[in-house]
Each structure stands twice: as C-alpha cells, then as structure tokens.
PDB file of N, CA, C and O in Angstrom:
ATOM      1  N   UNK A   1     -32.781  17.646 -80.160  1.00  0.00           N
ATOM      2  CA  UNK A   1     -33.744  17.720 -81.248  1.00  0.00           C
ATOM      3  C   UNK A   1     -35.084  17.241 -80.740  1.00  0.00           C
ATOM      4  O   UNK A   1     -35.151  16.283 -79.969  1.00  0.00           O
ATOM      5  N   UNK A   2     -36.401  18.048 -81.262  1.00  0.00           N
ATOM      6  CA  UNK A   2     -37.511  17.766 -80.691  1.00  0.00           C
ATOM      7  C   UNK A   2     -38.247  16.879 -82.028  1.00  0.00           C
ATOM      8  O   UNK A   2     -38.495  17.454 -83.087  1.00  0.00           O
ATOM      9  N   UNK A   3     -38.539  15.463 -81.819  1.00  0.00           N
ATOM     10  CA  UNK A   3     -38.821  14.611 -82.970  1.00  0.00           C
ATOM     11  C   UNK A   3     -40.716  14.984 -83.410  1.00  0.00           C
ATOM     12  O   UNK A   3     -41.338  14.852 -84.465  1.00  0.00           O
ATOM     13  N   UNK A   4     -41.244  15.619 -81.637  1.00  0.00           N
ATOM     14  CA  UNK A   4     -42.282  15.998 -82.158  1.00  0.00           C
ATOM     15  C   UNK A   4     -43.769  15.197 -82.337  1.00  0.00           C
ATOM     16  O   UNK A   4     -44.777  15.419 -83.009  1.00  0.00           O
ATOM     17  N   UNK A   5     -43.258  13.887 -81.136  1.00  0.00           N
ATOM     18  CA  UNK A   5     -43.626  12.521 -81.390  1.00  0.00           C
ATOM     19  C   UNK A   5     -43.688  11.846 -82.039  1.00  0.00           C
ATOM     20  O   UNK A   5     -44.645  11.081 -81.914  1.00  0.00           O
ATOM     21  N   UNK A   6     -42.671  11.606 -83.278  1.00  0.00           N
ATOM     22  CA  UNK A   6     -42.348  11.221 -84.429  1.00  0.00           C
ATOM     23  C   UNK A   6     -41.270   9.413 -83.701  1.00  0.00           C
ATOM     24  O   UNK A   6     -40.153   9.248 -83.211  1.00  0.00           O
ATOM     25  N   UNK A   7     -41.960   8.859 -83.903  1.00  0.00           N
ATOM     26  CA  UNK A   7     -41.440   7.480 -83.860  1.00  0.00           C
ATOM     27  C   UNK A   7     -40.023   7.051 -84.028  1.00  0.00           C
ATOM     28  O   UNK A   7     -40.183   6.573 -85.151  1.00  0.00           O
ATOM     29  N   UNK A   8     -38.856   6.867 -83.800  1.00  0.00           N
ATOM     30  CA  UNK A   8     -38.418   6.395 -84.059  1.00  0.00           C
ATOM     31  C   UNK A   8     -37.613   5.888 -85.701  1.00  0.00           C
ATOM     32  O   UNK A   8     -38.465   5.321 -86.385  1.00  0.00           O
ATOM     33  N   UNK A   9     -36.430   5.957 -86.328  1.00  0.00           N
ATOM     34  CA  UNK A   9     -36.260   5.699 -87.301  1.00  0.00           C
ATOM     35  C   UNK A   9     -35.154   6.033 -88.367  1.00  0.00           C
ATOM     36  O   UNK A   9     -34.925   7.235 -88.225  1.00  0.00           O
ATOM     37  N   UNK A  10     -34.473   5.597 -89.227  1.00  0.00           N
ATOM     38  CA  UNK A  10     -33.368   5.858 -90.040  1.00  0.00           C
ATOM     39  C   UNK A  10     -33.853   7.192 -90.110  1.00  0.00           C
ATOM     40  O   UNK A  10     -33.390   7.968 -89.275  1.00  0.00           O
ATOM     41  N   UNK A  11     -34.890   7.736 -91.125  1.00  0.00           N
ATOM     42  CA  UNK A  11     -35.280   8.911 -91.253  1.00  0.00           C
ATOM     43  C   UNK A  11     -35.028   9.915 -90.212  1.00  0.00           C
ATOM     44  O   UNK A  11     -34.321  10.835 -90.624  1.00  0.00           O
ATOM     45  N   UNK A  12     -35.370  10.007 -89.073  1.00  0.00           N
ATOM     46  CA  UNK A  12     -35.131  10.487 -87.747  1.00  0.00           C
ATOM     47  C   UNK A  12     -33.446  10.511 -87.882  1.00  0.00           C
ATOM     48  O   UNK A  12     -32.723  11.414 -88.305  1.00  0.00           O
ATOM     49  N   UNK A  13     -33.202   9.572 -87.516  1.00  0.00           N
ATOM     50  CA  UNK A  13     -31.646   9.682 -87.489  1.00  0.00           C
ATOM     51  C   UNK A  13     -31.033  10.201 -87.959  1.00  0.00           C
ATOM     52  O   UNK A  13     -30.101  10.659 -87.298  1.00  0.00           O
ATOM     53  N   UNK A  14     -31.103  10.544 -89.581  1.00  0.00           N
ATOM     54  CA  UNK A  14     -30.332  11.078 -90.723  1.00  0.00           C
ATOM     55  C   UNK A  14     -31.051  12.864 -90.271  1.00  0.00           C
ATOM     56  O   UNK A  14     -30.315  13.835 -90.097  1.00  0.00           O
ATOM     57  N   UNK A  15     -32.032  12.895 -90.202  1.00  0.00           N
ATOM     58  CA  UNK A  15     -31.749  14.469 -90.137  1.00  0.00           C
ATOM     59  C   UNK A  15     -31.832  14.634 -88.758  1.00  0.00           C
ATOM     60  O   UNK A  15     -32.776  15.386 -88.515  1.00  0.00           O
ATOM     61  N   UNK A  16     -31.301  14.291 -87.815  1.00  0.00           N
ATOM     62  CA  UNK A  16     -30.833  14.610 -86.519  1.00  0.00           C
ATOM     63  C   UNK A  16     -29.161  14.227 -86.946  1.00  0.00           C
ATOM     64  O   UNK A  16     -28.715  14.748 -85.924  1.00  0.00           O
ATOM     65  N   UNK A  17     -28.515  13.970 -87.311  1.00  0.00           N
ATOM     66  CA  UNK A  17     -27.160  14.407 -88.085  1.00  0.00           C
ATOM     67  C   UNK A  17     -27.126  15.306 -88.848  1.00  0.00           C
ATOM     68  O   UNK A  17     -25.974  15.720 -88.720  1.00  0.00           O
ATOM     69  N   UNK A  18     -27.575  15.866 -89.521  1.00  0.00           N
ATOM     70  CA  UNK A  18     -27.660  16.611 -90.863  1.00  0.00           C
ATOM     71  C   UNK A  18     -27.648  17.949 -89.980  1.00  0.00           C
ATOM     72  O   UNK A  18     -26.952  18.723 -90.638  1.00  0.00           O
ATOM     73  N   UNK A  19     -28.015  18.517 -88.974  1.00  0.00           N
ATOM     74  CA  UNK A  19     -27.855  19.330 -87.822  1.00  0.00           C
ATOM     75  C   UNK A  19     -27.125  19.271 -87.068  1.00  0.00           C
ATOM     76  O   UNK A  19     -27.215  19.806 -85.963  1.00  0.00           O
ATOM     77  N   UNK A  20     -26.050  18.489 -87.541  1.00  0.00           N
ATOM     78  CA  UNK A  20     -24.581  18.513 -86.230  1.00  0.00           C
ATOM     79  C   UNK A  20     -23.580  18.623 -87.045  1.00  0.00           C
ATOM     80  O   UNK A  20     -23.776  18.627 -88.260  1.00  0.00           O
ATOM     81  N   UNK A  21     -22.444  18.722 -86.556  1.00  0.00           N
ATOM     82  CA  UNK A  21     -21.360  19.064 -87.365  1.00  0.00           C
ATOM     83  C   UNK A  21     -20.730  17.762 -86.887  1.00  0.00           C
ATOM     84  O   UNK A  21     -20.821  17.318 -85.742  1.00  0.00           O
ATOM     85  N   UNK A  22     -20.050  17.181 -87.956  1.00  0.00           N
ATOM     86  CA  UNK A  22     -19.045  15.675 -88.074  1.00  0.00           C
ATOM     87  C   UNK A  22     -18.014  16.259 -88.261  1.00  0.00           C
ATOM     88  O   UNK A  22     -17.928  17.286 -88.934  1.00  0.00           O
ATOM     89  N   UNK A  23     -16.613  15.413 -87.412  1.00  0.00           N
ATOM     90  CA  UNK A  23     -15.513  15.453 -88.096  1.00  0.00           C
ATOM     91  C   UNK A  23     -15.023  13.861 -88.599  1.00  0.00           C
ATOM     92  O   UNK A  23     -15.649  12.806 -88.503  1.00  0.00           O
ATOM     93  N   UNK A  24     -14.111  14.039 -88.980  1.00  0.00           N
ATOM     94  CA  UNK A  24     -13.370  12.960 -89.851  1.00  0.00           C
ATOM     95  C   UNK A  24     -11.945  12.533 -89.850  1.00  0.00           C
ATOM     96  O   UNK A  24     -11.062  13.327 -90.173  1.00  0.00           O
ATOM     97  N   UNK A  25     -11.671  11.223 -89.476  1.00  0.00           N
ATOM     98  CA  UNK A  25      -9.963  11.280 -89.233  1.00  0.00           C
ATOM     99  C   UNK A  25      -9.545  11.180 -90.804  1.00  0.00           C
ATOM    100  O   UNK A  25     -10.181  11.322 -91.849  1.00  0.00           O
ATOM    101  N   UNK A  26      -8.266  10.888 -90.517  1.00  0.00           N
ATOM    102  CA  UNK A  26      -7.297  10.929 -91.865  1.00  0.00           C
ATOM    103  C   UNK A  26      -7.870   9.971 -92.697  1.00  0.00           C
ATOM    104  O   UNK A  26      -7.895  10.063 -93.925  1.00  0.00           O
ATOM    105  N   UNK A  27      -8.536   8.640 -91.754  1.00  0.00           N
ATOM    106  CA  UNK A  27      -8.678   7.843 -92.551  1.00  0.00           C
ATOM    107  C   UNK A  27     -10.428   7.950 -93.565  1.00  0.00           C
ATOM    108  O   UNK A  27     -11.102   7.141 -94.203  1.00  0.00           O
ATOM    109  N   UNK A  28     -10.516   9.057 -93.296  1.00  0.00           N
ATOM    110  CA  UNK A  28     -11.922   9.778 -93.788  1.00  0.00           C
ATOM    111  C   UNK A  28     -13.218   9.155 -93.135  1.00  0.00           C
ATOM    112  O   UNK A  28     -14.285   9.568 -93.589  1.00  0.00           O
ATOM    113  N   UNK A  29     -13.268   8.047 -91.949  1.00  0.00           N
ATOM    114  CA  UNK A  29     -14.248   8.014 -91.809  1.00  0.00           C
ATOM    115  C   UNK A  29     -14.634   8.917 -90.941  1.00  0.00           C
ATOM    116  O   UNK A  29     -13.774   9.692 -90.522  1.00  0.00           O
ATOM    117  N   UNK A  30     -16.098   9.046 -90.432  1.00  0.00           N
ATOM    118  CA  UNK A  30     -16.517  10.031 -89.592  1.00  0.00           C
ATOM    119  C   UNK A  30     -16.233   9.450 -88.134  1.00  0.00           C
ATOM    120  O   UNK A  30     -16.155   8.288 -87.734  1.00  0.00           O
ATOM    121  N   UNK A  31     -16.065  11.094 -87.266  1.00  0.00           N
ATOM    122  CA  UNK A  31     -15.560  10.366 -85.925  1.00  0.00           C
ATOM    123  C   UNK A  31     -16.738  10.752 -84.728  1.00  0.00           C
ATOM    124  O   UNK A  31     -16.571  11.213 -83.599  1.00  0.00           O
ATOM    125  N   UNK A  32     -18.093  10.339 -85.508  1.00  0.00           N
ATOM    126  CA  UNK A  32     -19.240  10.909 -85.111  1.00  0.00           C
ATOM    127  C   UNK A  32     -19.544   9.510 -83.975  1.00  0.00           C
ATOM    128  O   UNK A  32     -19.353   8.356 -84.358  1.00  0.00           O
ATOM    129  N   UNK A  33     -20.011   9.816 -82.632  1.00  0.00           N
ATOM    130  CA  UNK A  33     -20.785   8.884 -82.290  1.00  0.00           C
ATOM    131  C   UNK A  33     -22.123   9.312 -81.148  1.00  0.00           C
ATOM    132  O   UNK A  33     -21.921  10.283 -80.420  1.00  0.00           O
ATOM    133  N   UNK A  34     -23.020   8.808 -81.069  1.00  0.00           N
ATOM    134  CA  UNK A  34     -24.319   8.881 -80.794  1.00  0.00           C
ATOM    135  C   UNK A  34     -24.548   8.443 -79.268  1.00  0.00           C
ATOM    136  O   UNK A  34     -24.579   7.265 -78.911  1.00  0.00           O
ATOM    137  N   UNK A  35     -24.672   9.325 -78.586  1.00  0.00           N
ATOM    138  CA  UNK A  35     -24.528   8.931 -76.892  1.00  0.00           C
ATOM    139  C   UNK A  35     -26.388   8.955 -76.571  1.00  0.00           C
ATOM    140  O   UNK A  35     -27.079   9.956 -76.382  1.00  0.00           O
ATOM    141  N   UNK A  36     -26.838   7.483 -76.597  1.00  0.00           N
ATOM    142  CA  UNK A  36     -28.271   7.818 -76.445  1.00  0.00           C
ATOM    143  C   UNK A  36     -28.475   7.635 -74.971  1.00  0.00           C
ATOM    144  O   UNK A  36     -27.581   7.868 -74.157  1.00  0.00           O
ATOM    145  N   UNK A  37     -29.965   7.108 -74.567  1.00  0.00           N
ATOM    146  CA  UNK A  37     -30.212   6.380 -73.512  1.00  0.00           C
ATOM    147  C   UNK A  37     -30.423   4.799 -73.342  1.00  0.00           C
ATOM    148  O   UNK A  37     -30.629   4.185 -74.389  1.00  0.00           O
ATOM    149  N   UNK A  38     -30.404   4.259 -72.457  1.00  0.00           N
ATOM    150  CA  UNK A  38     -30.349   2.206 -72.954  1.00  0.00           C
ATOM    151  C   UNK A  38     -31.311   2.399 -73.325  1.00  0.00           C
ATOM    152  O   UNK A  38     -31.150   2.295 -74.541  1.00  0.00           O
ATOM    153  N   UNK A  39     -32.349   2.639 -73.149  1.00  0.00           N
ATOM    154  CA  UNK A  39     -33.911   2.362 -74.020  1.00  0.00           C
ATOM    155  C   UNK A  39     -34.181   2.855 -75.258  1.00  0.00           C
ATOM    156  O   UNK A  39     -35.066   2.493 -76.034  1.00  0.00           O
ATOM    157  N   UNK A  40     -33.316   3.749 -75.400  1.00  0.00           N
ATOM    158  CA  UNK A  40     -33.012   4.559 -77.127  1.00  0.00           C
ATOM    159  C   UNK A  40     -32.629   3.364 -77.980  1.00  0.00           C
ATOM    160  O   UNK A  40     -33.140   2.819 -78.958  1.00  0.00           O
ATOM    161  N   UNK A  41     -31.273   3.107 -77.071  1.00  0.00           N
ATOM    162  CA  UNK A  41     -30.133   2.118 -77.524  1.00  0.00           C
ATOM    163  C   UNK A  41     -30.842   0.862 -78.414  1.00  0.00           C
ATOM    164  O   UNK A  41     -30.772   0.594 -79.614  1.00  0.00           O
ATOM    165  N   UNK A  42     -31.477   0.282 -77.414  1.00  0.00           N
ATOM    166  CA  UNK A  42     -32.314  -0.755 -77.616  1.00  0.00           C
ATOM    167  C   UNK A  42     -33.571  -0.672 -78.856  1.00  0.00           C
ATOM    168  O   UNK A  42     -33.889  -1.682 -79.484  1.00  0.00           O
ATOM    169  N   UNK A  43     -34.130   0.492 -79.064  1.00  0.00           N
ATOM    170  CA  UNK A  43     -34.963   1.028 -79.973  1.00  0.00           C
ATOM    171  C   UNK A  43     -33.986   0.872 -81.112  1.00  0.00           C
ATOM    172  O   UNK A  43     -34.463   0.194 -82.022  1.00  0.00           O
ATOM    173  N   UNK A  44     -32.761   1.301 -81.328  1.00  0.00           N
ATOM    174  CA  UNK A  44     -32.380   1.702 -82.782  1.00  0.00           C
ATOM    175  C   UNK A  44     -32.013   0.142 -83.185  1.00  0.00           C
ATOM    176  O   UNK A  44     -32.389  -0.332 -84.257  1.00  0.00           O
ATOM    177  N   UNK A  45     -31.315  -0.539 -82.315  1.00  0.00           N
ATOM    178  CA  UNK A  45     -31.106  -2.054 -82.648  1.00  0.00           C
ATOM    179  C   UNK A  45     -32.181  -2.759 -82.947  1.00  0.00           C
ATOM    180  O   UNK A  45     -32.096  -3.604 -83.838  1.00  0.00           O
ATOM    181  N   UNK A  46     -33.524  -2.524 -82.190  1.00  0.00           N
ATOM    182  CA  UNK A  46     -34.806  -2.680 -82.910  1.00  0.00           C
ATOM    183  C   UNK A  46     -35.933  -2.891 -84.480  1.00  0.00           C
ATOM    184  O   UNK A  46     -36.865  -3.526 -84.973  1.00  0.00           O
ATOM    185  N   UNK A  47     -34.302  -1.100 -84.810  1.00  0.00           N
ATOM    186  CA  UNK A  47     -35.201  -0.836 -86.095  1.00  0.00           C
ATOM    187  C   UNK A  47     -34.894  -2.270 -87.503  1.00  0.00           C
ATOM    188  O   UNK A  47     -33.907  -2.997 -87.618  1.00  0.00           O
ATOM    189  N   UNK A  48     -35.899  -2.234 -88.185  1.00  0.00           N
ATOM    190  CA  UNK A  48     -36.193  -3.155 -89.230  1.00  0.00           C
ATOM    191  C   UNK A  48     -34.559  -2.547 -90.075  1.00  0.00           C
ATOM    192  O   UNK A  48     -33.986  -1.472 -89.896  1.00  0.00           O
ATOM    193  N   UNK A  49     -34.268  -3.409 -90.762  1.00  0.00           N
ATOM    194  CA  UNK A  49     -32.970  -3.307 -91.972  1.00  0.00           C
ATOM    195  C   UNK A  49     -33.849  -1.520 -92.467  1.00  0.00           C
ATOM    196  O   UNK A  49     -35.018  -1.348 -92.809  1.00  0.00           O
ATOM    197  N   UNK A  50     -33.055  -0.777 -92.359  1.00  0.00           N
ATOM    198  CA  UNK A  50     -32.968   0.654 -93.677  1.00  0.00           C
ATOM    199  C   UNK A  50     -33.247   0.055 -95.206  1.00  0.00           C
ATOM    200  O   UNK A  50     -32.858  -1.006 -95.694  1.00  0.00           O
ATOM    201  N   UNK A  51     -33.974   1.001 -95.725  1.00  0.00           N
ATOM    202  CA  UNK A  51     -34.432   0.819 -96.882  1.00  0.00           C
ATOM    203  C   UNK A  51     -33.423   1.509 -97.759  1.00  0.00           C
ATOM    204  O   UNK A  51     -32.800   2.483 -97.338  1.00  0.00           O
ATOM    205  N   UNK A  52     -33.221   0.946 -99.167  1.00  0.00           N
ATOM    206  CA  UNK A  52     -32.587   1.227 -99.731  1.00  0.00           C
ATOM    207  C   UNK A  52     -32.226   3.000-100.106  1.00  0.00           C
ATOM    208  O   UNK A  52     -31.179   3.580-100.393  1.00  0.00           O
ATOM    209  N   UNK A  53     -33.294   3.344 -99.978  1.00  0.00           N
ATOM    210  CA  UNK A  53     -33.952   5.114 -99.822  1.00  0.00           C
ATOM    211  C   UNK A  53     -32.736   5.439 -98.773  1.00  0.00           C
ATOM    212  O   UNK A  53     -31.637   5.831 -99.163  1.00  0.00           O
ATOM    213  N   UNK A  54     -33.002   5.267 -97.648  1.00  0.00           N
ATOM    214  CA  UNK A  54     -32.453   5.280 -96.470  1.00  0.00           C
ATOM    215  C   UNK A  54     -30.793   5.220 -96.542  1.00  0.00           C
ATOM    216  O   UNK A  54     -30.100   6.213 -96.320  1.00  0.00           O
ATOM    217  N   UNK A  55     -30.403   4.276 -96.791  1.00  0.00           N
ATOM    218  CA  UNK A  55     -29.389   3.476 -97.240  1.00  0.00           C
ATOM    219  C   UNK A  55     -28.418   4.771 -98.100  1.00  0.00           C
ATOM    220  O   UNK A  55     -27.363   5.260 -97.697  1.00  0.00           O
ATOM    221  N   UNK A  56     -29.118   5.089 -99.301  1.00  0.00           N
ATOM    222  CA  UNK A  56     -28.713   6.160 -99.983  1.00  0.00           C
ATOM    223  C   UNK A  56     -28.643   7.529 -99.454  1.00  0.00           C
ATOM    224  O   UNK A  56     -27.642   8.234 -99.581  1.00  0.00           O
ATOM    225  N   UNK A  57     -29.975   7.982 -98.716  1.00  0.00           N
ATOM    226  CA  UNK A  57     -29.425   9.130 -98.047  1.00  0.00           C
ATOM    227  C   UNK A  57     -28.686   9.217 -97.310  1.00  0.00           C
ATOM    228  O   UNK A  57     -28.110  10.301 -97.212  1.00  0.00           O
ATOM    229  N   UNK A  58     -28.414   8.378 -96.628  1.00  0.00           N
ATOM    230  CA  UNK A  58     -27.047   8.171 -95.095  1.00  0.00           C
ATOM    231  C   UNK A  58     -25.934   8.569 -96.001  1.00  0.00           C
ATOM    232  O   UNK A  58     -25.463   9.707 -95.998  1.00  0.00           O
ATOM    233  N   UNK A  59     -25.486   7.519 -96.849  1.00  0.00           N
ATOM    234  CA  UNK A  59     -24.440   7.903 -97.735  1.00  0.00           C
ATOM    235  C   UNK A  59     -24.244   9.429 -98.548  1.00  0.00           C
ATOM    236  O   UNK A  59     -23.267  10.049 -98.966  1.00  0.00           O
ATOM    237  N   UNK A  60     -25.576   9.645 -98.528  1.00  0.00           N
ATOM    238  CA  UNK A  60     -25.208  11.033 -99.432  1.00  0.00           C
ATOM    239  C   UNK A  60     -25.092  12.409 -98.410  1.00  0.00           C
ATOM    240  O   UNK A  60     -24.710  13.544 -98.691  1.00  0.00           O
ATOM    241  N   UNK A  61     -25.602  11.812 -97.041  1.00  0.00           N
ATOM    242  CA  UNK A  61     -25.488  13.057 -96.413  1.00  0.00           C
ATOM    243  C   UNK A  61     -23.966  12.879 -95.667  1.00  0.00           C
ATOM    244  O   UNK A  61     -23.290  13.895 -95.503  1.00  0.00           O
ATOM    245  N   UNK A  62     -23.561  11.844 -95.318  1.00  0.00           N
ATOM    246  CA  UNK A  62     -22.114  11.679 -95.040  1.00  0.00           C
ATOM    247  C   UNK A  62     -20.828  11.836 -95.526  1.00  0.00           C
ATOM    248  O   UNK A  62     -19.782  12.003 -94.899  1.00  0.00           O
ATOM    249  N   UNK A  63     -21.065  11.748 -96.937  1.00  0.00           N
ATOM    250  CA  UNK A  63     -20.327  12.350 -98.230  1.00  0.00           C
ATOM    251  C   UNK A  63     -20.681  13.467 -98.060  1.00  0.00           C
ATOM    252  O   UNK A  63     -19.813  13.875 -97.288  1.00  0.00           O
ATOM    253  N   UNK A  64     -21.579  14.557 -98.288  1.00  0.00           N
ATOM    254  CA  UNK A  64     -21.690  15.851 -98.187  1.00  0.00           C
ATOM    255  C   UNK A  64     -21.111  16.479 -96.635  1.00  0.00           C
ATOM    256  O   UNK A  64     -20.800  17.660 -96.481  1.00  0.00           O
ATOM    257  N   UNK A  65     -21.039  15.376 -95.494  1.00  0.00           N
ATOM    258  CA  UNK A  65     -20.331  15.955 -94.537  1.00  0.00           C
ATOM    259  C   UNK A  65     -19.041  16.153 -94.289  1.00  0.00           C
ATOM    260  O   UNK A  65     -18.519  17.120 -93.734  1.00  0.00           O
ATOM    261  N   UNK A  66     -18.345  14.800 -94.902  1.00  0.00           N
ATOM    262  CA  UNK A  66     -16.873  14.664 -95.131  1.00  0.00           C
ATOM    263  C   UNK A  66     -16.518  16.071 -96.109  1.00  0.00           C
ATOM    264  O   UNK A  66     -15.641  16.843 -95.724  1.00  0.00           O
ATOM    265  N   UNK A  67     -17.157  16.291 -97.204  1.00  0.00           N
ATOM    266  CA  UNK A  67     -17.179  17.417 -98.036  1.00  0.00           C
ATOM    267  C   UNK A  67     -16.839  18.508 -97.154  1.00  0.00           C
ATOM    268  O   UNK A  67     -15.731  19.032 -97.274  1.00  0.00           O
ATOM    269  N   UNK A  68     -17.718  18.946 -96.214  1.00  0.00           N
ATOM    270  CA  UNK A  68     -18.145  20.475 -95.500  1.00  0.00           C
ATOM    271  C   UNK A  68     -16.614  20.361 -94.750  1.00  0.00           C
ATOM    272  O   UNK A  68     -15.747  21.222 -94.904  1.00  0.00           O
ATOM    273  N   UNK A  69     -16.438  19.110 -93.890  1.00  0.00           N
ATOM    274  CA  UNK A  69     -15.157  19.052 -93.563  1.00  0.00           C
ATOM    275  C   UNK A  69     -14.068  19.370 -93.913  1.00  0.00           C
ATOM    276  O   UNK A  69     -13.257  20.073 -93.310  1.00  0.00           O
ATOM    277  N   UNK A  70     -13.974  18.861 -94.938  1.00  0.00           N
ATOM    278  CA  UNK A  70     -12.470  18.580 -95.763  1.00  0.00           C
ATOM    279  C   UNK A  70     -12.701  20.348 -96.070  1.00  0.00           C
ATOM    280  O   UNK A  70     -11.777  21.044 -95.650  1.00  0.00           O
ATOM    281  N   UNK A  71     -13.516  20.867 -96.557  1.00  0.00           N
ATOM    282  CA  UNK A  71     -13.619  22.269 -97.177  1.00  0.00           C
ATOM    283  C   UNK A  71     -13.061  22.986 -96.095  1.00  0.00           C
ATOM    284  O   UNK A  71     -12.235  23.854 -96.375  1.00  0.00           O
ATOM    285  N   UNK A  72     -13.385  22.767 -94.794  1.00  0.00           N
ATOM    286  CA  UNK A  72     -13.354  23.567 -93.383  1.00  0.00           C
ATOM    287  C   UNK A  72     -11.990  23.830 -93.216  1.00  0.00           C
ATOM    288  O   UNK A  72     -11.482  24.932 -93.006  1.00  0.00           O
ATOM    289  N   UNK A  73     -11.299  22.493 -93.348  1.00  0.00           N
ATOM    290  CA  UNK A  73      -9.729  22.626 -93.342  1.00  0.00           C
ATOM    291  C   UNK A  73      -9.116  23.071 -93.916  1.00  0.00           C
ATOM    292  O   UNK A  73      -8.047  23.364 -93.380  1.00  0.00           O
ATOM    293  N   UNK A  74      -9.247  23.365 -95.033  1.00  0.00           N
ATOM    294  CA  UNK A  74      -8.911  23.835 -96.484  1.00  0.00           C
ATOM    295  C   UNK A  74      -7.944  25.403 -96.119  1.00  0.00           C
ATOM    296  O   UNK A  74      -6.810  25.786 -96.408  1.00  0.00           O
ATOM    297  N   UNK A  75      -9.227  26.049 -95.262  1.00  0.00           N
ATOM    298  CA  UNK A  75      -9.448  27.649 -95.052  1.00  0.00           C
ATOM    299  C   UNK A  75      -7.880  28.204 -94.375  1.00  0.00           C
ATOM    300  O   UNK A  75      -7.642  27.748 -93.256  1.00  0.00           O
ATOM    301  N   UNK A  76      -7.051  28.937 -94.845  1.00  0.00           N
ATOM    302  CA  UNK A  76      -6.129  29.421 -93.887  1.00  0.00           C
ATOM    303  C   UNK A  76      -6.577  30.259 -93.435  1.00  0.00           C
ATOM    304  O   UNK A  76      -7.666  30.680 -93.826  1.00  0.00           O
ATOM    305  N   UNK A  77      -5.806  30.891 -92.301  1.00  0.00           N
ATOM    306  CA  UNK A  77      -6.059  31.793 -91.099  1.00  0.00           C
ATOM    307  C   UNK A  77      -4.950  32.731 -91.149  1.00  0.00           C
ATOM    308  O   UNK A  77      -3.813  32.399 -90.813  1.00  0.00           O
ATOM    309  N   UNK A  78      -5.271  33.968 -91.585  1.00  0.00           N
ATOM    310  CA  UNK A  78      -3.797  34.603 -91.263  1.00  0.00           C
ATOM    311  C   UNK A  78      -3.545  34.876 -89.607  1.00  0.00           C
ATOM    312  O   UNK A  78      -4.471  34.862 -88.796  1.00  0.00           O
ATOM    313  N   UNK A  79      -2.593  35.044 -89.367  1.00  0.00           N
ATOM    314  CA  UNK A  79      -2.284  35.531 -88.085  1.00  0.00           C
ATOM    315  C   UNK A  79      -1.829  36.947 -87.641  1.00  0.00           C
ATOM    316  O   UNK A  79      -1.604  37.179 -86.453  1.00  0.00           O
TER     317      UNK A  79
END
C-alpha cells in the first residue's frame, strides 16, 4: 500500500486492512498478523493510545471481516 506520505497511524492501519483479506480460527478471532520493518515496528508502538473513533472503527471493520469470512465458508462447491 502506497500511504502517499501520509504519516503514520491507527487510521493508516485500519484501511491498510480493510484491503486484505482476514481469516479467523474457530475461536473467531482473526488470524491476521502484520510483518513490518523494526523501524515500522517501533513507529506503531510509538503511536499515542487510538481514539475512541479509532477504537470503534477497528471493531467495526473486524466484525465486518469475521462477517465476509464466516459468509465465505458458508458457500458449497459442487463437485
């Protein structure tokens, strides 16, 4: 993803997920994880506490991913 020189940030983060596909174990959490660089690394541990804004969209776009998921499986396949 090209941020576009866009700083750093929850915001950033959430729609650089929102463009990937998550899966989810049984136990429904997501089995998503984020392979940065150490200096990335170090940046996101950086960032200030997420704002409640923030906070809410994570949740709502992660719920809508578990959603797309669970739907995905749903689908049979004839053979």
């Amino acid at each position: 993803m090209n941020a576009n020189g866009q700083p750093l940030s929850y915001d950033l983060i959430i729609q650089m997920l929102e463009t990937m596909d998550m899966s989810f174990g049984e136990d429904g959490n997501s089995n998503a994880m984020l392979i940065v660089h150490p200096t990335t690394a170090e940046k996101i541990r950086n960032l200030p506490p997420p704002t409640e804004e923030q906070t809410r969209a994570w949740a709502k776009m992660i719920e809508r991913k578990r959603r797309e998921y669970n739907e995905s499986r749903r689908v049979r396949h004839l053979s």
